[in-house]
N, C-alpha and C positions, 0 to 999 in steps of 0.2 A: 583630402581634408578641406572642407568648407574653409571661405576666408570670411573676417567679424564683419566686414562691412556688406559682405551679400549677405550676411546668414541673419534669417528670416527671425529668431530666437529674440536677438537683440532687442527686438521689439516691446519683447515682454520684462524688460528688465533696466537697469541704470544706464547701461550701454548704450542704449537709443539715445541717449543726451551730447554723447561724444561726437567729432565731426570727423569726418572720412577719411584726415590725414591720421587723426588719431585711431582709428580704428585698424586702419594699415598697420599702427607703428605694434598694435597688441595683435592683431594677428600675427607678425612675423616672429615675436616670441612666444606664443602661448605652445603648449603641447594640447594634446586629444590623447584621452585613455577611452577603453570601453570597460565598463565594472557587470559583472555577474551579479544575480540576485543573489542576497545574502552575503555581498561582500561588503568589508567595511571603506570605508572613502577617511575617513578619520577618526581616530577616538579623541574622547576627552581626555585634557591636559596636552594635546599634538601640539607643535608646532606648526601652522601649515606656509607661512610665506606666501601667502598669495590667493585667489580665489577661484572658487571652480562655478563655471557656467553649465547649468545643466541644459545639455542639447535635446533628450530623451530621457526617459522615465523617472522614476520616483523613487525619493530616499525616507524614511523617518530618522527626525533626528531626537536624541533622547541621553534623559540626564538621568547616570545611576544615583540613586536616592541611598540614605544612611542603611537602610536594609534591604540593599542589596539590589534592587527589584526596580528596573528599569522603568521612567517615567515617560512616555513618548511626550513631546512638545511642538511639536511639527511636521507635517507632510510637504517635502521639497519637490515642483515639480517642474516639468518641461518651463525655460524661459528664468528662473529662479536663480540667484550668486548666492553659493554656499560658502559661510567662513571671512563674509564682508566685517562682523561685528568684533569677531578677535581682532582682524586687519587692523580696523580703526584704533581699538583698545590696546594695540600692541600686546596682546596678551595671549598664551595659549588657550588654546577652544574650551568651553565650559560644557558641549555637548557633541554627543554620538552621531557620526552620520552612518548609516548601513542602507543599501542599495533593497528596494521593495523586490525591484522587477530588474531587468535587463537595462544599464545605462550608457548613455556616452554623453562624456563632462569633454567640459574644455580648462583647462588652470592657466590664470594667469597668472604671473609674479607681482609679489607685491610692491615693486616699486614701479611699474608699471601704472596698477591703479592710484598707488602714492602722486606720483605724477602729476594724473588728470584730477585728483582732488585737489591738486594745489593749483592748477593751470585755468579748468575748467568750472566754475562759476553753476554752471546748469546742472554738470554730473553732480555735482557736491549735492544740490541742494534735490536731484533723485535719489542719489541714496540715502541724505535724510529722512526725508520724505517716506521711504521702503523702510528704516530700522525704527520711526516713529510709529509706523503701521504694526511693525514687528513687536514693541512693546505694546501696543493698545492690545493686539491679540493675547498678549502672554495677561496681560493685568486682566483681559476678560477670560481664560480660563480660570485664573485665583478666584474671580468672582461664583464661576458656574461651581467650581468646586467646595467652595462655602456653603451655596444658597442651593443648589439641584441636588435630588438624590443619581445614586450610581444608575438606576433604570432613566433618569431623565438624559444624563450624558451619554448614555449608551445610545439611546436614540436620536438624541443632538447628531451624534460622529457619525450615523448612520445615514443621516437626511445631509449633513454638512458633505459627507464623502459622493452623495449619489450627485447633490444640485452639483458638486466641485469636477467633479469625474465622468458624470454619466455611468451607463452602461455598455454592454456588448450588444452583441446580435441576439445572445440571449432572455437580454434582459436582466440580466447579474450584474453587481456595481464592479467598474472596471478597476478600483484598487482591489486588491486579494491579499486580506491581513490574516493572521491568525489567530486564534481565541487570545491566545497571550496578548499578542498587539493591542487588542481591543481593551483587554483588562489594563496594558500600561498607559490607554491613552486616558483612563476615566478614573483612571488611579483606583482600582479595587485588584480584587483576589483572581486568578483565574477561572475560577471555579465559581463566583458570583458570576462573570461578564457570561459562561457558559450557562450557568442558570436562566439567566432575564432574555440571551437571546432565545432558549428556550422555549423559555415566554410569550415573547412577542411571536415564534411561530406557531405554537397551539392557538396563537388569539388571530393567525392569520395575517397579522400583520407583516411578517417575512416569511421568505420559503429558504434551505438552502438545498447544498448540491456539494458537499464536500466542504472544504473551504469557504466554494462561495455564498454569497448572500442577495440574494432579489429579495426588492422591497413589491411588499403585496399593495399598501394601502399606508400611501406618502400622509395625505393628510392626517389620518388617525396617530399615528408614528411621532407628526407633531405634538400632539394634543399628552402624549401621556403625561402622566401623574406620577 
């Protein structure tokens, strides 16, 4: 088990703001889980007590809506604290976390990061910093969902996932969602998001392969209407 003061992660996240004794003091209590794809890491309304550091891979996390029908609102990944926002709020989690791919989180306790928000002056004012960026992101989904149609957010997630991800060796985007995913993250039916990807492969703009999806022709993808 990696200790927080070597671990390379930190980097990417609020933690880099803490100093070395403090880092010691959260490595000696955090634990390490490993979660399988398609396990859940929390539901809505959990309590969690503390936060999880994702070491590897990728969660969405996602709020069930009045009918039913799961709305995605984020892709969580390497370097990312999941469950900082209840922390703060003292409140049970208002969203779903489920593992994309193969992960290993790290959880700290929440009085641990209690702590350094009260000690530490610089961590404070990073994780502000992360849950202000975190609201700009959410108020600009509200907005693409007012003003784009479902074929324009379809290919938004699709150009957003590739610059975010990249690909493989083969050239397929390295996240692997499923039609469902796709339809909770643009908020339509399954059966439209499977129509318009469709779409976009008759007009060549994608190829897939199962699941996955290679974009043919990034710039055009931009451009739709």
């Amino acid at each position: 088990m990696s200790r927080c003061e070597q671990c390379i992660v930190k980097e990417f996240n609020s933690l880099k703001s803490l100093t070395k004794d403090e880092l010691i003091r959260i490595s000696g209590c955090k634990t390490s889980r490993t979660v399988k794809k398609g396990d859940v890491i929390f539901e809505e309304g959990d309590i969690i007590n503390g936060v999880y550091c994702v070491k590897d891979g990728i969660c969405k996390l996602s709020k069930l809506s009045a009918n039913g029908k799961d709305q995605i609102v984020k892709l969580v990944v390497k370097g990312d604290l999941l469950g900082k926002n209840s922390l703060i709020r003292e409140e049970s989690t208002n969203l779903s976390a489920i593992a994309i791919n193969d992960m290993e989180l790290c959880f700290i306790p929440r009085q641990e990061i209690l702590n350094d928000l009260q000690k530490n002056p610089n961590f404070t004012m990073d994780v502000l910093k992360t849950m202000a960026k975190d609201l700009k992101d959410s108020e600009d989904i509200i907005v693409n969902m007012a003003q784009k149609s479902v074929k324009q957010r379809l290919a938004d997630i699709l150009v957003y996932i590739y610059n975010s991800f990249g690909v493989d060796e083969n050239g397929y985007l390295n996240v692997v969602l499923s039609r469902e995913d796709y339809a909770n993250v643009v908020g339509t039916a399954t059966e439209s998001a499977i129509r318009i990807l469709s779409q976009f492969k008759k007009k060549g703009l994608i190829s897939t392969e199962g699941k996955q999806i290679k974009i043919e022709k990034l710039q055009k993808l931009k451009l739709i209407e």
